[in-house]
Kinemage of the C-alpha trace (Angstrom):
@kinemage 1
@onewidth
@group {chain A} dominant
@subgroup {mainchain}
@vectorlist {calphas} color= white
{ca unk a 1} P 6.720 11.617 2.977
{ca unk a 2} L 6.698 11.635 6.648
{ca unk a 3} L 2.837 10.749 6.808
{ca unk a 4} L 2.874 8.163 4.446
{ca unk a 5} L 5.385 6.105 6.255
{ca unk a 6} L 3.594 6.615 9.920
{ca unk a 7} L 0.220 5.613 7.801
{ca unk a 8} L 2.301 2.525 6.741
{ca unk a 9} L 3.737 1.536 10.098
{ca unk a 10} L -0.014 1.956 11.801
{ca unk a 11} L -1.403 0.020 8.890
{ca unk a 12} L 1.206 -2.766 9.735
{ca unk a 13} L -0.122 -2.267 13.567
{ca unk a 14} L -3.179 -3.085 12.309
{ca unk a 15} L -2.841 -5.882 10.778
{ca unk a 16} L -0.278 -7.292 13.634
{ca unk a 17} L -2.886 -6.879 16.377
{ca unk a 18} L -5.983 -8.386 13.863
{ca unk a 19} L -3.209 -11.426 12.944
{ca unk a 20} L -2.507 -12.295 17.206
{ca unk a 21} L -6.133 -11.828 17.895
{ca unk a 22} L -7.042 -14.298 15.096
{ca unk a 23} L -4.324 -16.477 16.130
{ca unk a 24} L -5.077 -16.445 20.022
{ca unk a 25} L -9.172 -17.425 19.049
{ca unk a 26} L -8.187 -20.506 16.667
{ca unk a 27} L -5.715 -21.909 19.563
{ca unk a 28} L -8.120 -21.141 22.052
{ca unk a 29} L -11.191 -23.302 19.791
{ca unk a 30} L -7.798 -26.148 19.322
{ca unk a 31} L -7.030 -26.296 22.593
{ca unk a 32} L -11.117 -26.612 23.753
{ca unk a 33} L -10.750 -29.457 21.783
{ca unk a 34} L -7.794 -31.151 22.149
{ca unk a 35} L -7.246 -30.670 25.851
{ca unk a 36} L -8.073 -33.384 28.572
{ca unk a 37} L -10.617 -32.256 31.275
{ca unk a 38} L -12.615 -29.058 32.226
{ca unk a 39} L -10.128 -27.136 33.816
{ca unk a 40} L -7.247 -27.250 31.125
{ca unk a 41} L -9.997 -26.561 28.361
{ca unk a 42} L -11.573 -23.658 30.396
{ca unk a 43} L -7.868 -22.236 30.729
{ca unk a 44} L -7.634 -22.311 26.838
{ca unk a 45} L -10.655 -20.741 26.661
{ca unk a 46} L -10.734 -17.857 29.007
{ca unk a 47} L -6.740 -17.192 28.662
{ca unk a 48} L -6.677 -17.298 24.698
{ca unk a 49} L -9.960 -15.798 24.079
{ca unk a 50} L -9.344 -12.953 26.305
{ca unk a 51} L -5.875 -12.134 24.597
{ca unk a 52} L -7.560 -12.875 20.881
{ca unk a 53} L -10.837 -10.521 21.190
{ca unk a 54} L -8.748 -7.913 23.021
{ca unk a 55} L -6.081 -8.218 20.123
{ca unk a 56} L -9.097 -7.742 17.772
{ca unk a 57} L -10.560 -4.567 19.513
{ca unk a 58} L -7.640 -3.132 19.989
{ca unk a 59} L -6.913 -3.369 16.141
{ca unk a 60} L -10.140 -2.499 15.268
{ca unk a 61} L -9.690 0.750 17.881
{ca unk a 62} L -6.886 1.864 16.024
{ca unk a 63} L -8.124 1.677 12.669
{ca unk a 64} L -11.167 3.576 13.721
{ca unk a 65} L -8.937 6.492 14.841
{ca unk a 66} L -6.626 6.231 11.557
{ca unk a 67} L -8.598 5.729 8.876
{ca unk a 68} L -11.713 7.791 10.662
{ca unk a 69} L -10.336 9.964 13.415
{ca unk a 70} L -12.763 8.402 15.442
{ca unk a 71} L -11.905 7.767 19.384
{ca unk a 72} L -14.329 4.986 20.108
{ca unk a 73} L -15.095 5.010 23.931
{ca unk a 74} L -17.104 1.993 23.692
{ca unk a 75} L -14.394 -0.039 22.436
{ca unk a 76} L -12.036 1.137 25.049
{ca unk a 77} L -14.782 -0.050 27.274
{ca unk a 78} L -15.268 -3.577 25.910
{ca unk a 79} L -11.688 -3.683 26.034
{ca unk a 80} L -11.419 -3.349 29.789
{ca unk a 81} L -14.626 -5.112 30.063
{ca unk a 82} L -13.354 -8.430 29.155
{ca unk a 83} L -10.037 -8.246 29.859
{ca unk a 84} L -11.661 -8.024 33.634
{ca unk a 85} L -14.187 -10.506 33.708
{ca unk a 86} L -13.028 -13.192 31.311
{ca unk a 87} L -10.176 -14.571 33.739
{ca unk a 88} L -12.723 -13.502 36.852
{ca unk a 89} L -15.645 -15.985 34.879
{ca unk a 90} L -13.398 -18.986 33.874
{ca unk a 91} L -12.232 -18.684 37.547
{ca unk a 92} L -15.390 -19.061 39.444
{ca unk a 93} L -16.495 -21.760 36.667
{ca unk a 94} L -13.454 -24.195 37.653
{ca unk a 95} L -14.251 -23.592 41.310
{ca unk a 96} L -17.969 -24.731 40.619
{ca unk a 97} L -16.904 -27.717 38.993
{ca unk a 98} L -14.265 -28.157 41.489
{ca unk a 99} L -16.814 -27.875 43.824
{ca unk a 100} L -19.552 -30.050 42.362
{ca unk a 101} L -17.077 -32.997 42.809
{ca unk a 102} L -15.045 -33.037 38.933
{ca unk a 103} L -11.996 -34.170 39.696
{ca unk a 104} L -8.986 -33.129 37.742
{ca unk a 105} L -6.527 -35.311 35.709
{ca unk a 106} L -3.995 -34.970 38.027
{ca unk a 107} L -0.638 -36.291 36.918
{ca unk a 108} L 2.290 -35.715 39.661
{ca unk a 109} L 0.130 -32.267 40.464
{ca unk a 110} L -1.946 -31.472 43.685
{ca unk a 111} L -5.202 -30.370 44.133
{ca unk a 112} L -4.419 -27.657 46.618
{ca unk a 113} L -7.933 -26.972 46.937
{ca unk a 114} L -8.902 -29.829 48.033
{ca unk a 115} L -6.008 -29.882 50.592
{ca unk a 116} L -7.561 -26.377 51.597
{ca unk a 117} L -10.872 -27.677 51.933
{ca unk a 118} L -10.035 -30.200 54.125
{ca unk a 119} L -8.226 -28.383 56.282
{ca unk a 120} L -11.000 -25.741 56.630
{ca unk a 121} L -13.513 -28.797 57.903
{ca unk a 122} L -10.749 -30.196 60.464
């Protein structure tokens, strides 16, 4: 009795973590769309995408180890892997495009970087 109900609550797990992933990747592709400028839609992208393929893997890690007592190291990996360089590789993206003279929408917002910049050339 006891196992069916902790198979039922990981199953539910499961399907939670598979359910925000999904979710997370098909706001992520909405916002790309719908958003303004570069550095809004790279947010989307890097923020939402991270979040949805981690939710995915994750879901996917514990089904392995339910259903197939399997302990995937290579998913724990890939985990880690892009929870690291997905925010790292949207960040140094914006700061090229920053940098190669796209200027923001700005709407009652700074561009501290700019101030920055300037300052380091003074």
């Amino acid at each position: 009795m006891t196992e069916t109900w902790i198979n039922i609550i990981f199953n539910i797990s499961i399907i939670v973590f598979l359910m925000v992933g999904t979710f997370f990747i098909v706001s992520a592709s909405i916002g790309i769309v719908r958003f303004p400028d570069i550095y809004t839609r790279l947010h989307a992208a890097t923020k939402a995408s991270t979040l949805g393929l981690a939710g995915i893997l994750i879901g996917l890690f514990i089904f392995l180890y339910i259903q197939h007592s399997l302990v995937s190291g290579k998913l724990l990996l890939a985990i880690v892997f892009i929870l690291l360089t997905n925010p790292v590789s949207g960040h140094m993206i914006s700061r090229a495009a920053h940098r190669a003279g796209v200027k923001p929408l700005l709407k009652e917002r700074k561009d501290e970087l700019e101030e920055a910049i300037k300052k380091q050339k003074a």
